[in-house]
VOGU-3710 file (C-alpha; in Angstrom, 3 decimals, decimal comma):
1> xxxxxxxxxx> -20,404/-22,840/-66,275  -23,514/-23,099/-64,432  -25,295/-26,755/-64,139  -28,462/-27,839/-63,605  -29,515/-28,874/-59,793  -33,046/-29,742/-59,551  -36,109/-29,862/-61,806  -39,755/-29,958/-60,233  -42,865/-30,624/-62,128  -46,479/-30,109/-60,595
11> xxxxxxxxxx> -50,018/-29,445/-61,846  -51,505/-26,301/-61,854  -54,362/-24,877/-63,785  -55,063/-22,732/-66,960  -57,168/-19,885/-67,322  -60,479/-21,771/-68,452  -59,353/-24,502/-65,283  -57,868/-27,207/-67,145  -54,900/-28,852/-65,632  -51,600/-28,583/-67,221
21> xxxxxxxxxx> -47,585/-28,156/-66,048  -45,503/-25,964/-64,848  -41,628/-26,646/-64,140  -39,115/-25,152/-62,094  -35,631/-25,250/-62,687  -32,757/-24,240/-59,824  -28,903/-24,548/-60,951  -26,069/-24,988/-58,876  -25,680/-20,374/-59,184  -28,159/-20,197/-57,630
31> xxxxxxxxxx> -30,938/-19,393/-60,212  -34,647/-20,063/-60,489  -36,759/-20,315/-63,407  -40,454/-21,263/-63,874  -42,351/-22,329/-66,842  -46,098/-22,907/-67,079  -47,540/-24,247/-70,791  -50,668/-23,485/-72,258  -53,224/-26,061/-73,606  -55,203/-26,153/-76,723
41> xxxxxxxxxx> -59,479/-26,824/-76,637  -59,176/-29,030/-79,423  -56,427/-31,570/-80,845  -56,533/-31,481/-85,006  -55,519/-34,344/-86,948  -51,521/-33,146/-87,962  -50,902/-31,548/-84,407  -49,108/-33,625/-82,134  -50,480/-35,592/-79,219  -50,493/-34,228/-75,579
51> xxxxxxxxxx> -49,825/-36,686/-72,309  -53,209/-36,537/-70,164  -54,269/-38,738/-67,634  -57,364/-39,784/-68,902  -58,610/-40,502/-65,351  -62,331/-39,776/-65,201  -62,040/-39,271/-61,348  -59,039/-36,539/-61,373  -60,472/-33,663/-63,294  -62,922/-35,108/-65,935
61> xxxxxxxxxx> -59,897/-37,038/-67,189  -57,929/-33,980/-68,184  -55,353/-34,135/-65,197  -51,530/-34,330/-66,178  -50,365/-36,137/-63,219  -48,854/-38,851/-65,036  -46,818/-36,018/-67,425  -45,702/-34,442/-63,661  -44,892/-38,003/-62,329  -42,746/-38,771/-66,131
71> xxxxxxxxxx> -40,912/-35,371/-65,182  -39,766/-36,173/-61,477  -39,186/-39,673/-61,639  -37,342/-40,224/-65,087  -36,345/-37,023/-66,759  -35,303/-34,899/-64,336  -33,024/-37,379/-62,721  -30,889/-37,274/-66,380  -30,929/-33,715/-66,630  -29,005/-32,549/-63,600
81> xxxxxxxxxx> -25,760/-31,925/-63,821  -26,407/-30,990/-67,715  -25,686/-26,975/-69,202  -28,884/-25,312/-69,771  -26,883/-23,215/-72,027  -26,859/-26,415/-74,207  -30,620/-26,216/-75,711  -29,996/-27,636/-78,666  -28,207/-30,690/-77,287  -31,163/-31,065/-74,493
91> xxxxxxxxxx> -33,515/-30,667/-76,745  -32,158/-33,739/-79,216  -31,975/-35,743/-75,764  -35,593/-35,261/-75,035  -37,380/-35,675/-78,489  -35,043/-39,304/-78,707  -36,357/-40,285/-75,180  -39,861/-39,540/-76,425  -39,012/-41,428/-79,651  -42,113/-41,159/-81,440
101> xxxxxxxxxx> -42,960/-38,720/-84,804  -45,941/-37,460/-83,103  -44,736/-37,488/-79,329  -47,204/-39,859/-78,231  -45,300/-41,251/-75,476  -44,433/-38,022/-73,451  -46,595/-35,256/-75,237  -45,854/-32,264/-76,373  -46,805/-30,822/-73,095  -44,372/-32,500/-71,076
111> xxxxxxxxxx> -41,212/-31,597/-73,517  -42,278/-28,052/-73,837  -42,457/-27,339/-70,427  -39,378/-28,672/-69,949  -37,410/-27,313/-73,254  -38,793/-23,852/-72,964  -37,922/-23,945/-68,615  -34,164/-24,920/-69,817  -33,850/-22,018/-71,943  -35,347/-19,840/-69,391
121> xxxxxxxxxx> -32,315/-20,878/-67,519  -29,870/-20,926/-69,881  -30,462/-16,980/-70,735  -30,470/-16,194/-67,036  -27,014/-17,980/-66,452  -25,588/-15,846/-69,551  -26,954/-13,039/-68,149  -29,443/-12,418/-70,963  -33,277/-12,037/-71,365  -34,873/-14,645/-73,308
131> xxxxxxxxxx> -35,199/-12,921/-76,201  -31,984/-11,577/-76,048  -30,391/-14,695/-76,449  -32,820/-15,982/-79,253  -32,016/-13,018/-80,872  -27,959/-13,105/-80,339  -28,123/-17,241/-81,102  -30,495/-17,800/-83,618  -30,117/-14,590/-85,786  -33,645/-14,604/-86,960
141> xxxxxxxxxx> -34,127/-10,870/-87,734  -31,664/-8,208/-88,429  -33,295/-5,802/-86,075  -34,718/-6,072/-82,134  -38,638/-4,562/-82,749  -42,155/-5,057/-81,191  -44,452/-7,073/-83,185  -47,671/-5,629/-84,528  -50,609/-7,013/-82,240  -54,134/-8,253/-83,025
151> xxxxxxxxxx> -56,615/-8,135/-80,854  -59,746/-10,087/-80,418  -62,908/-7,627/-79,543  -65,629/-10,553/-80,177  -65,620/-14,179/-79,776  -67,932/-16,874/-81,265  -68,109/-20,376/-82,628  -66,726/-22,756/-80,124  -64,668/-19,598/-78,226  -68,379/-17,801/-77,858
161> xxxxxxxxxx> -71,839/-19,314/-76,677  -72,774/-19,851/-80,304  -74,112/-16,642/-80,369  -71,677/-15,888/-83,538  -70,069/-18,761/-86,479  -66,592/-16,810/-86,599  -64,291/-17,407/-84,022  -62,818/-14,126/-83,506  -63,300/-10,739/-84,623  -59,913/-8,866/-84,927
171> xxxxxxxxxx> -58,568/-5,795/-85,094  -54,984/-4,866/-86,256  -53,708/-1,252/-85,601  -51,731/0,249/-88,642  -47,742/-1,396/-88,551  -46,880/1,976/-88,511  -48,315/2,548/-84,895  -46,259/3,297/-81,690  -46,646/-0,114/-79,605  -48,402/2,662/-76,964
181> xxxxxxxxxx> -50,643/3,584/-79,210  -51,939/-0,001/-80,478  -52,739/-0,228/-76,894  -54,589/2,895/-76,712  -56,520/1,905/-79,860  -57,901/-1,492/-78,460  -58,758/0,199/-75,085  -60,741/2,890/-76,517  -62,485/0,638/-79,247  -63,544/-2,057/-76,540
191> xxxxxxxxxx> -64,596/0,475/-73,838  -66,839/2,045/-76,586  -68,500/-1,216/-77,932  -69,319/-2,409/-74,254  -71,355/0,946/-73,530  -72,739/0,184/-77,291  -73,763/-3,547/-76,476  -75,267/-2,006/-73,217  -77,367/0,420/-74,646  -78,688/-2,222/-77,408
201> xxxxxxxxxx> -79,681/-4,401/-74,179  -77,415/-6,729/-76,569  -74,982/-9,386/-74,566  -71,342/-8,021/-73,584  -70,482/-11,222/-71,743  -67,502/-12,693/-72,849  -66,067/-15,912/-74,028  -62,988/-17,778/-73,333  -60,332/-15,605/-75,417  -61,668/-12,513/-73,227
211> xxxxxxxxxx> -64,116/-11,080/-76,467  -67,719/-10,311/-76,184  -70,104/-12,403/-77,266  -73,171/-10,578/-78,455  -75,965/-12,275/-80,232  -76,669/-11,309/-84,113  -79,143/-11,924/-86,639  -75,406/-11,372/-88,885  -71,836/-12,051/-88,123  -71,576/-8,801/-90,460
221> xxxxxxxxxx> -73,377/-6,736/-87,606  -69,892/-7,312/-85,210  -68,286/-4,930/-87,797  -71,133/-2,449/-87,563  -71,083/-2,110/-84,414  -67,058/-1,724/-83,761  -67,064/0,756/-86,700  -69,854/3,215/-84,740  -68,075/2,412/-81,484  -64,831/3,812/-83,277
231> xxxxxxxxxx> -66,711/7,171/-84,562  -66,277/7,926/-80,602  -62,793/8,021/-80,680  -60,331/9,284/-83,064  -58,882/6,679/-84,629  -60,559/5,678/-88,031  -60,833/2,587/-89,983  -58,413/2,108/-92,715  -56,396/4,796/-91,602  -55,433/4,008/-88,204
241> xxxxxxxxxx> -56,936/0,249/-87,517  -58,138/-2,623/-90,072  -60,431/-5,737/-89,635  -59,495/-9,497/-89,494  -60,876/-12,780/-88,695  -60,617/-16,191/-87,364  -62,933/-17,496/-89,355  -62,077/-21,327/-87,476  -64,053/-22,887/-90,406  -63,094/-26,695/-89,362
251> xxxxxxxxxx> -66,556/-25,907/-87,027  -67,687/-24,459/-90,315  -68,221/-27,328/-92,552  -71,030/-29,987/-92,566  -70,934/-32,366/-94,968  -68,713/-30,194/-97,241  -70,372/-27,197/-96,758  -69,567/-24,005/-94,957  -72,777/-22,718/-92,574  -73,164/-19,611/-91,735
261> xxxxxxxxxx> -76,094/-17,499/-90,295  -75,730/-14,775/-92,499  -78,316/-16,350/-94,767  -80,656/-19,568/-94,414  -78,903/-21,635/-97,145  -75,483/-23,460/-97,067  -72,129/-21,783/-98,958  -70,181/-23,624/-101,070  -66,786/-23,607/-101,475  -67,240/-20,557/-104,210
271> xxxxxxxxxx> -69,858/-18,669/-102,141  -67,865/-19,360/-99,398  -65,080/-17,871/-101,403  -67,545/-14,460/-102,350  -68,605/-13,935/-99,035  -64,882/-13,444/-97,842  -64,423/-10,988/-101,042  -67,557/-9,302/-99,935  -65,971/-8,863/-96,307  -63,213/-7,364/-98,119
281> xxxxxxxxxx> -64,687/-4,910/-99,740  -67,448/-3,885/-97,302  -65,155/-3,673/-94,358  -61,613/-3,819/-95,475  -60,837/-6,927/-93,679  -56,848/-7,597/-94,050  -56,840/-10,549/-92,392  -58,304/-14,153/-92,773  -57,060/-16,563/-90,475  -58,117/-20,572/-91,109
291> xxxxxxxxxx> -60,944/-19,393/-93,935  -61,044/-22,590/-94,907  -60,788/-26,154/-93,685  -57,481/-28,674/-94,165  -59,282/-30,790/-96,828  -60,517/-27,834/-99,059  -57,052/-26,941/-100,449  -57,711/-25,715/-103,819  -59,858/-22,659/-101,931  -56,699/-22,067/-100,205
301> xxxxxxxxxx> -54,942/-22,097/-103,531  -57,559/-19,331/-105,127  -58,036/-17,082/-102,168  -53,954/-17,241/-101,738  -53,843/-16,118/-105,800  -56,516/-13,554/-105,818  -55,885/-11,296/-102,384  -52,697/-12,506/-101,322  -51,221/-9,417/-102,559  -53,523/-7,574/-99,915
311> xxxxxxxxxx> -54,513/-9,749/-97,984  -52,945/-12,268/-94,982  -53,667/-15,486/-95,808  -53,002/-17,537/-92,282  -52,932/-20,808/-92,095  -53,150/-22,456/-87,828  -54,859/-25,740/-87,992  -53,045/-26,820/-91,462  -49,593/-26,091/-90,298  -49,583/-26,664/-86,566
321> xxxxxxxxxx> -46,307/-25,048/-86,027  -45,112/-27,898/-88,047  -41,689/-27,558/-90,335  -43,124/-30,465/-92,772  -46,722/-28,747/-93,038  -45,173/-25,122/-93,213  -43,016/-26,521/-96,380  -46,390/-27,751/-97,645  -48,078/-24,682/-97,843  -45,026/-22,753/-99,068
331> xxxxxxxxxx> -44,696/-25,502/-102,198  -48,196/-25,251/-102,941  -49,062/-21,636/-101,934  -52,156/-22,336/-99,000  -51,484/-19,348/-98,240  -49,138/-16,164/-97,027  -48,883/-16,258/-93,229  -48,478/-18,946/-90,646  -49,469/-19,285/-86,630  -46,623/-20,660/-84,510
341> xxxxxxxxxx> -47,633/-21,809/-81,091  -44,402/-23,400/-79,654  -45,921/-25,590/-76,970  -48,200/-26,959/-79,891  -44,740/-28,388/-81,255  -42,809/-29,379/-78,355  -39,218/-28,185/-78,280  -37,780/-24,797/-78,373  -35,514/-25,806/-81,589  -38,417/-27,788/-83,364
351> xxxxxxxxxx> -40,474/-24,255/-82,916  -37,763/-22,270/-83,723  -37,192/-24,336/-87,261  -40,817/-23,555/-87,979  -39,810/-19,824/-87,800  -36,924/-20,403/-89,992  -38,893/-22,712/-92,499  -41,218/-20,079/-92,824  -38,785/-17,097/-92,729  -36,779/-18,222/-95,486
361> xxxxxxxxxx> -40,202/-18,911/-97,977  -41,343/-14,937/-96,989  -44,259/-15,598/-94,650  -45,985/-14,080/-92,370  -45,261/-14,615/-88,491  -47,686/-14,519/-86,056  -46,912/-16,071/-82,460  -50,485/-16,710/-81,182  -51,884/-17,493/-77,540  -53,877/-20,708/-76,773
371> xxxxxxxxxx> -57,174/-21,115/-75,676  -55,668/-22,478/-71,992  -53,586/-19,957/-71,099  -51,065/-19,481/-68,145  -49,410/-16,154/-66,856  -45,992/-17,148/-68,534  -44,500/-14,234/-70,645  -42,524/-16,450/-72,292  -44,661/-15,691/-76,064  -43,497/-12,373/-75,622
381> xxxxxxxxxx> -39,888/-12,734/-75,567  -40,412/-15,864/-78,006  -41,512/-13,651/-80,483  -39,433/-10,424/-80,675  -36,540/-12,603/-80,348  -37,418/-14,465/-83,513  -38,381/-11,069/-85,333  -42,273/-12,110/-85,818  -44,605/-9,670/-87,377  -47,365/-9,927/-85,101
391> xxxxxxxxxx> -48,551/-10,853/-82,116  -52,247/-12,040/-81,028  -52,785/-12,033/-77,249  -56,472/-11,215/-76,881  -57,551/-8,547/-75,565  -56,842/-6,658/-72,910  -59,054/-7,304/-69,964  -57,717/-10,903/-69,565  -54,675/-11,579/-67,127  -52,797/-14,001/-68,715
401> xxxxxxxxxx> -52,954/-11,725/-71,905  -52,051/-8,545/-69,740  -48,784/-10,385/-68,295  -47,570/-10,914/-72,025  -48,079/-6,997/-73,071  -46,876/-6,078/-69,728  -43,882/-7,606/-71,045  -43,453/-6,419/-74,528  -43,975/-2,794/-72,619  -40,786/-3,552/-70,629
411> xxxxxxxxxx> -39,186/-4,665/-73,745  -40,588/-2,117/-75,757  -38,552/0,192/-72,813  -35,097/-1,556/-72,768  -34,932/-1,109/-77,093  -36,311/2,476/-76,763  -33,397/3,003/-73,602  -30,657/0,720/-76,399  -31,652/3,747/-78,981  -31,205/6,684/-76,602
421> xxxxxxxxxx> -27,900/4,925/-75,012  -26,556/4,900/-79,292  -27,071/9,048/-79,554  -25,714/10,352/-76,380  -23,451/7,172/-75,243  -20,460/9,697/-75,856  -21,390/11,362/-72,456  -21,069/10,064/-69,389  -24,082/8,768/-67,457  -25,151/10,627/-64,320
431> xxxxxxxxxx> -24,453/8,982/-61,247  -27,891/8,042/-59,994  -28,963/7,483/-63,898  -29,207/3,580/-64,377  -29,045/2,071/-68,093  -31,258/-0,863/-66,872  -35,139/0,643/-67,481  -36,324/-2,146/-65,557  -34,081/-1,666/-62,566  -36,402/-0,678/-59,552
441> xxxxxxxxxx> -34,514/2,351/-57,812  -34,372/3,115/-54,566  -36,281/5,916/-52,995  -33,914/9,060/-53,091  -31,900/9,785/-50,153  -29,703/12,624/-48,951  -25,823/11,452/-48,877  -22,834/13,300/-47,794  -20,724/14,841/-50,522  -17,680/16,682/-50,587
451> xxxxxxxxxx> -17,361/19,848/-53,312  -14,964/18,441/-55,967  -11,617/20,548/-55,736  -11,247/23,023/-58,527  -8,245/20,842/-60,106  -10,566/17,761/-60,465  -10,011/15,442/-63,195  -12,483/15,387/-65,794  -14,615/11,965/-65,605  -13,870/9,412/-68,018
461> xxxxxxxxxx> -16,006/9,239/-70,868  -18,522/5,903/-70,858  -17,506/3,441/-73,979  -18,930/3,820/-77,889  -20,898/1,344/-77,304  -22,740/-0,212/-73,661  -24,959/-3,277/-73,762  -28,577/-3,494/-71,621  -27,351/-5,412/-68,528  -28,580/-8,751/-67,990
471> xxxxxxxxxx> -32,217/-8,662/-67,357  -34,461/-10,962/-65,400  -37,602/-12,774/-65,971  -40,411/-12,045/-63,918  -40,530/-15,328/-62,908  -36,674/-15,698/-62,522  -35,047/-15,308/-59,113  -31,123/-14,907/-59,873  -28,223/-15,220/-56,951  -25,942/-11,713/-57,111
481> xxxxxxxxxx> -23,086/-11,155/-55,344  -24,017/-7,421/-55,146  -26,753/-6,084/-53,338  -27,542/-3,243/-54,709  -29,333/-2,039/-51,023  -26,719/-3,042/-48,662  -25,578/-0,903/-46,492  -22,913/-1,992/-44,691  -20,476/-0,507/-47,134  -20,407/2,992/-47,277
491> xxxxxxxxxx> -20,393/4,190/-51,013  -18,343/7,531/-51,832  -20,859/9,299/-54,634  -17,592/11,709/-56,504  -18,572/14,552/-58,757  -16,399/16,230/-61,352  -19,328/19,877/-61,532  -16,944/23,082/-59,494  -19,113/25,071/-56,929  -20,210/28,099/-57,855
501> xxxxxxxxxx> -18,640/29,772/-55,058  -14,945/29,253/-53,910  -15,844/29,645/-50,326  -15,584/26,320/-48,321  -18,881/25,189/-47,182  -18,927/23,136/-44,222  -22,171/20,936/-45,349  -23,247/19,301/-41,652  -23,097/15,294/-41,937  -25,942/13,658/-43,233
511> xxxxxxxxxx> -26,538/10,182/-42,442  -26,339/7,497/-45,105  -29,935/6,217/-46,990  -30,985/3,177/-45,527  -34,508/1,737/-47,623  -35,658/-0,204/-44,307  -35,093/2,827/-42,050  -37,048/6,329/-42,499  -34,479/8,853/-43,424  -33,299/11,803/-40,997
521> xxxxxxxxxx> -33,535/15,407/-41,664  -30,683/17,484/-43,084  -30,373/19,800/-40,410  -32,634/20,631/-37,448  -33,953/24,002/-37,062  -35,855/24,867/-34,192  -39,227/26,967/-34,702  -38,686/30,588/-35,450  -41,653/32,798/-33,539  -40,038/36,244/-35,001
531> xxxxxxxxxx> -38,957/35,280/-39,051  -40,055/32,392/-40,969  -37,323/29,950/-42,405  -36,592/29,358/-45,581  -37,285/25,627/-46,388  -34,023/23,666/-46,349  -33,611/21,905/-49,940  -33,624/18,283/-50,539  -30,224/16,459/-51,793  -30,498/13,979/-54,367
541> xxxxxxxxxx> -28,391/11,365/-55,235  -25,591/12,415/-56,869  -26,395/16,097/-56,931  -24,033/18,925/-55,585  -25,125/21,014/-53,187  -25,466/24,813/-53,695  -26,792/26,506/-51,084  -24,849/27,045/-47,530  -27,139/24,605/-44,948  -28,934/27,183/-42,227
551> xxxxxxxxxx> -27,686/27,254/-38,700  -29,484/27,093/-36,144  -31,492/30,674/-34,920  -32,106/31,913/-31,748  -35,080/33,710/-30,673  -34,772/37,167/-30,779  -31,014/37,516/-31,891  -32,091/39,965/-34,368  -34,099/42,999/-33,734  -36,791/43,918/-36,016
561> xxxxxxxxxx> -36,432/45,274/-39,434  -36,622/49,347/-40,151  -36,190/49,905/-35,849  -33,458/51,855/-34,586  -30,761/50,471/-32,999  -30,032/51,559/-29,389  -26,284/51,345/-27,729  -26,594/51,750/-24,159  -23,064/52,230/-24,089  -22,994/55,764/-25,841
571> xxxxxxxxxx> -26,422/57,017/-24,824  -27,329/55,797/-21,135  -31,082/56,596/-20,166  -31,312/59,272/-17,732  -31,800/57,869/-13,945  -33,191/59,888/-11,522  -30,795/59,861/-8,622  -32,023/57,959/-5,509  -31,808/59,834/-1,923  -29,680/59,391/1,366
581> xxxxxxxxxx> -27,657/58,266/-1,488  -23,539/59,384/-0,449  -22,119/58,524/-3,449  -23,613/57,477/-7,222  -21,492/54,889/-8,760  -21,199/54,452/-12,643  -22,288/50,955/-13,686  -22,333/51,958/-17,397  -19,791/49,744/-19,221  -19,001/51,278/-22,613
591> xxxxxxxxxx> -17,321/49,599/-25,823  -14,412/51,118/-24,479  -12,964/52,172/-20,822  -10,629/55,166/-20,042  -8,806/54,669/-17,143  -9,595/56,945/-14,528  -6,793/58,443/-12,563  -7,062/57,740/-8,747  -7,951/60,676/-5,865  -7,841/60,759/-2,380
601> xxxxxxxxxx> -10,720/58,843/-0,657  -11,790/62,426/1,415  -11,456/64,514/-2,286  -14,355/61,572/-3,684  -17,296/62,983/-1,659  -17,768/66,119/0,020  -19,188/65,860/3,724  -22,875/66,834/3,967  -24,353/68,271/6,527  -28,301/67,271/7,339
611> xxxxxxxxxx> -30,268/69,885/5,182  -33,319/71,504/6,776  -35,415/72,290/3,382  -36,232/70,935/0,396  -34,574/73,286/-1,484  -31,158/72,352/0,286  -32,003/68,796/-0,499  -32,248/69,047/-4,271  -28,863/71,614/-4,113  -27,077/68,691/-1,687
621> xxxxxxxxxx> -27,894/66,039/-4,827  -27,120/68,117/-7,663  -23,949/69,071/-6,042  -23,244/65,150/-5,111  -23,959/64,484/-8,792  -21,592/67,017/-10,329  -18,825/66,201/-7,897  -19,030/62,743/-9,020  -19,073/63,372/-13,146  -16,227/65,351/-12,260
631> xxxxxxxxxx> -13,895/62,907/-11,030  -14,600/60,029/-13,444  -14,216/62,273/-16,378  -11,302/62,042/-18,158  -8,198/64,556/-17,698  -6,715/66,281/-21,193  -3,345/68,489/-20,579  -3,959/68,258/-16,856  -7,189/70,675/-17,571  -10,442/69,820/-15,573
641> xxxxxxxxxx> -13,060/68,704/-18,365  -16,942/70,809/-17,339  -19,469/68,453/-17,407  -22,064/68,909/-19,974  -25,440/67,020/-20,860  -24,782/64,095/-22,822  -24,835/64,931/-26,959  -27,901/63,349/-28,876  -25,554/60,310/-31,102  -27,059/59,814/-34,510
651> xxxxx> -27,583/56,112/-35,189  -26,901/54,059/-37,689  -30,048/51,813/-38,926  -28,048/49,473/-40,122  -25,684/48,785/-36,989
//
C-alpha cells in the first residue's frame, strides 16, 4: 500500500498571469504527481469562495500565498502517512477542516488542488490513468469514449475588448465525427476566418479564451463570416458542424433588460426570448449556454419548453457545479445541460456528485475550461472518465487548451489500441509490438538471433482478454523496478517462424543495442573496385534473418565475367629458349605430377661442342630442347613417347 510522503504547495501563474496553486505530491514508491488549478475572472453569487491574499502589494491583491502557506504548514503535515487511494475518505477530512458551506475558510482553490493532486496519486499507485480509475470506481458511463468538443472561434463581452456582447461564438462538429476530424474541422474553419478578418482590414486579435475579437456593427455578422470562411473548406454547416453560444447574459442585463448592439433599443425578456429563436432559425444554432441571467427563471422555464427538444439548454453561472443548484434546475426544468468545472466546487467527490446528480435527471455534460487556465490535463481525463458529452477547451492556438486535446489524442489512442487488442487478442503479439500506444520505443537495433530449430514449440497464445498497462500522467514521474533501456542484462529475443532454408547459417555476432551508444555495423565489407556489393539488410527487433550475411571479398579473386579462363598448368605459353643455356629445366607445376623415372647424369645432356655458325647454333638448341622433352616425358610399356607440339585444350567458360 503506498503512503503519502510529502506535499508541497507554491504559487505559480495562470495563463492571463493571475496567481494561483499548484501541488506536488511524492509517496513513500516513489511517485510524483503535480496539480496546477485554474481560476475563474469573476466569482457569482452561488459559487463558492476562493482563498486570496488580498494584499495590494503582492500581485494587485490576487496572490495565494496565504492558500500555499495553509497547505505547508497545516494540511500537509496531517496528510502524510495517509492512502491516496482513499479519496473519498481525504476528501471528507478536508471539506470538515474547512468547515464552512461555502468554503470560506480555505477556498475552493486550496481543496481542489489538493483533492484532485491526491487522486493523481492514487491512480498512479494502482497503476491506472486518471480516468481509468474514475471510470473503474465511479461507474459513471457504460462505455470509455471521447467527448464531443466545442470550440470557441470568437470572443466578446468581458472575454473580448467589447468589440462583441456574446461571450463566445461556438462551434460543435457533428457527434458523429471522428475525434481527428473535429480537430481538422476547427483548424480549417479558424485558419480561413483569420485570412477573412485580414482581408476585411477587420481585427483578428484575440481575447483571453484564445477567439478573435473582431469589431461588428452585429453580433449576427460573427456567423456570416464563419459560414463564408467554411465555403473554403469542405465541411458544411448543418451537415458536418453547428453553431452555439455563450451568450454570458449576467453582463447582459441593465436594469432588467438584456442590451445588445444588434439594434439601438433594449430587449426584454420576450424579445430577448425572439432574438434567440431568430438565431435558431437563421443559423441553426444548437447551443445556448447562460441565455439568460439567474434571476430571470421563468425565461429559462419557456426557452427549456419550446427548443429543448432541439436545442441545449446550459446552464454555468446558475448551477456552479453545485449538487443543490443542479437538483434545482432538474425540479424546475432551467434547462437541459449543465457546465461542471471541478475546481469551481472543490473536491473531487463533491464534483463527481454533480455528475451523478445530473446523470441520473438526463442532462447534458459538458466539462468546461476556466478563464485562468494552467497546463494540467487533468479536465481531460476528468471527463472521459465520468462519460461527459462534451468538452469545451477553446480553441486550438492556446497552450493550455492544446495540452488537454493533446491528451484526449493519447486517450483517444489507448481506446482505439483496447478495440484492436478485442479482435485479434487470440494471436500472439509480435515481439517488438508493445500494447502500451503511449510507450516511447526505442530506436531499432540489430540483435543476435539464433534460427528456431525445426521442432520448436509453437508460442503460447496471449490471454482472451489483456488490459492497457498502467499509464502515466504527463506530469507523473513513477519509480519502476524495470528499466526498460538497461543494458546490463542481456535479453534472448526467441522466435517460433522456421527458416526457409535448412542450411545452417552462421549469422556473424552482432553487438547488443545500446540507446546512449551509436550502433555498429552488421558486418564490415571492405570497398569492392571490380563488383559492387549488394547492400547488407537491416535486422529489426525481433525479425528472423533470411539472407546468408556477405563475407568479406578480395580484390580481384574473381576474373571478369564472359573471359576465358586460362590454366597455365595444361597450356604453358611458349618460351623462347635462352642461349649458352646446358640444360632447360621444367618449372611448370601441373594439377597433377607424374613421376619421372631417373637416368644417368651423362644420358641428361649430350656434350656440345663450340659451334662455328649460326646454323649449328639453332641445330645445338633444338637438339638440347628435344633431348630434354624426351626424358621428362612419361614412359608407357617401356616405349619412348615422340614429342609433339602441345594440343590446343578447349576451355571451359565456366571453370
Amino acid at each position: 500500500m503506498a503512503v503519502i510522503r510529502a506535499i508541497v504547495a507554491k504559487e505559480i501563474l495562470d495563463s492571463q498571469g493571475v496567481p494561483t496553486i499548484q501541488v506536488s505530491l511524492w509517496t513513500d514508491e516513489g511517485i510524483l504527481v503535480k496539480s496546477g488549478v485554474p481560476n475563474g475572472s469573476q466569482h457569482f453569487a452561488h459559487e463558492a469562495a476562493t482563498l486570496i491574499d488580498n494584499d495590494p502589494e503582492h500581485r494587485k491583491g490576487k496572490g495565494v500565498l496565504k492558500a500555499v502557506q495553509l497547505i505547508n504548514k497545516s494540511i500537509a503535515p496531517q496528510l502524510i502517512g495517509k492512502d491516496p487511494t482513499k479519496q473519498d475518505e481525504l476528501d471528507q477530512l478536508l471539506i470538515s477542516w474547512d468547515g464552512t458551506e461555502q468554503k470560506t475558510k480555505y477556498g475552493t482553490n486550496t481543496l481542489a488542488a489538493l483533492s484532485q493532486v491526491i487522486f493523481k496519486a492514487g491512480a498512479a499507485s494502482l497503476g491506472r490513468s486518471v480516468y481509468q480509475r474514475l471510470f473503474e470506481e465511479y461507474q459513471l458511463v457504460k462505455y470509455i469514449h471521447i467527448p464531443t468538443c466545442i470550440f470557441g472561434l470568437v470572443n466578446g463581452g468581458q472575454y473580448g475588448s467589447d468589440n462583441l456582447d456574446l461571450q463566445e461564438f461556438l462551434i460543435l462538429p457533428a457527434s458523429h465525427m471522428d475525434y481527428r476530424v473535429s480537430l481538422e474541422i476547427e483548424s480549417s474553419i479558424r485558419d480561413n476566418l483569420l485570412q477573412l478578418l485580414k482581408e476585411r482590414n477587420a481585427n483578428y486579435s484575440t481575447g483571453i479564451l484564445g477567439g478573435f475579437t473582431p469589431s461588428f456593427q452585429k453580433n449576427t455578422d460573427v456567423f456570416d463570416f464563419i459560414i463564408e470562411a467554411a465555403r473554403k473548406t469542405d465541411y458544411i454547416l448543418s451537415r458536418d458542424f453547428f453553431f452555439g453560444i455563450d451568450a454570458g447574459a449576467e453582463n447582459l442585463a441593465k436594469r432588467g433588460k438584456y442590451v445588445l448592439r444588434d439594434k439601438s433599443t433594449v430587449y426584454s425578456n420576450k424579445e430577448i426570448l425572439d432574438y434567440y429563436k431568430n438565431l435558431k432559425e437563421k443559423y441553426n444554432v444548437t447551443y445556448f449556454e447562460d441565455p439568460f441571467t439567474t434571476q430571470d427563471l421563468e425565461s429559462w422555464k419557456n426557452f427549456t419548453l419550446e427548443l429543448g427538444e432541439t436545442t441545449r439548454v446550459v446552464t454555468d453561472v446558475f448551477t456552479v457545479t453545485n449538487p443543490t443548484k443542479i437538483q434545482e434546475v432538474v425540479q424546475n426544468k432551467y434547462g437541459n445541460s449543465i457546465i461542471i468545472k471541478p475546481s469551481q466546487i472543490g473536491t473531487v467527490t463533491e464534483a463527481i456528485q454533480a455528475v451523478k446528480t445530473a446523470k441520473t435527471a438526463g442532462l447534458n455534460i459538458i466539462v468546461s475550461q476556466r478563464s485562468g487556465e494552467t497546463n494540467d490535463d487533468f479536465l481531460a481525463d476528468f471527463a472521459v472518465g465520468i462519460g461527459a458529452n462534451f468538452v469545451k477547451f477553446g480553441p486550438t492556438n492556446r497552450g493550455e487548451s492544446v495540452e488537454k486535446y493533446n491528451r484526449l489524442a493519447d486517450i483517444y489512442l489507448e481506446i482505439e489500441q483496447q478495440m484492436l487488442e478485442g479482435e485479434t487478442m487470440s494471436q500472439a503479439l509480435p515481439q517488438d509490438q508493445s500494447t502500451n500506444p503511449n510507450e516511447e520505443k526505442a530506436p531499432e537495433a540489430t540483435t543476435t538471433q539464433t534460427p528456431a530449430p525445426a521442432n520448436a514449440p509453437a508460442a503460447t497464445p496471449a490471454p482472451a482478454a489483456m488490459p492497457v498497462p498502467p499509464q502515466t500522467q504527463p506530469d507523473q514521474t513513477p519509480v519502476s523496478d524495470i528499466n526498460p533501456f538497461e543494458t546490463d542484462k542481456e535479453e534472448t529475443v526467441e522466435t517460433n517462424q522456421k527458416p526457409e532454408e535448412t542450411t545452417t547459417v552462421e549469422t556473424p555476432p552482432v553487438p547488443v543495442a545500446d540507446p546512449g551508444k551509436p550502433l555498429e555495423a552488421v558486418a564490415e565489407v571492405p570497398p569492392v573496385a571490380a563488383a559492387p556489393v549488394a547492400a547488407v539488410p537491416e535486422l529489426s527487433l525481433g525479425a528472423t534473418p533470411d539472407v546468408t550475411p556477405p563475407q568479406p571479398i578480395s580484390v580481384d579473386s574473381q576474373p571478369p565475367m564472359n573471359t576465358p579462363v586460362v590454366n597455365p598448368a595444361s597450356t604453358p605459353e611458349p618460351a623462347e629458349p635462352a642461349l649458352e643455356q646446358p640444360a632447360a629445366e621444367n618449372t611448370a607445376k601441373p594439377d597433377v605430377v607424374t613421376p619421372v623415372e631417373a637416368t644417368q647424369p651423362q644420358d641428361k645432356v649430350p656434350q656440345q661442342t663450340e659451334p662455328t655458325t649460326p646454323k649449328e647454333v639453332v641445330a645445338d638448341a633444338q637438339n638440347a630442347i628435344d633431348s630434354t622433352v624426351a626424358e621428362i616425358s612419361p614412359k608407357t610399356d617401356e616405349q619412348p613417347i615422340v614429342p609433339t607440339a602441345p594440343a590446343e585444350e578447349k576451355v571451359d567458360p565456366q571453370a
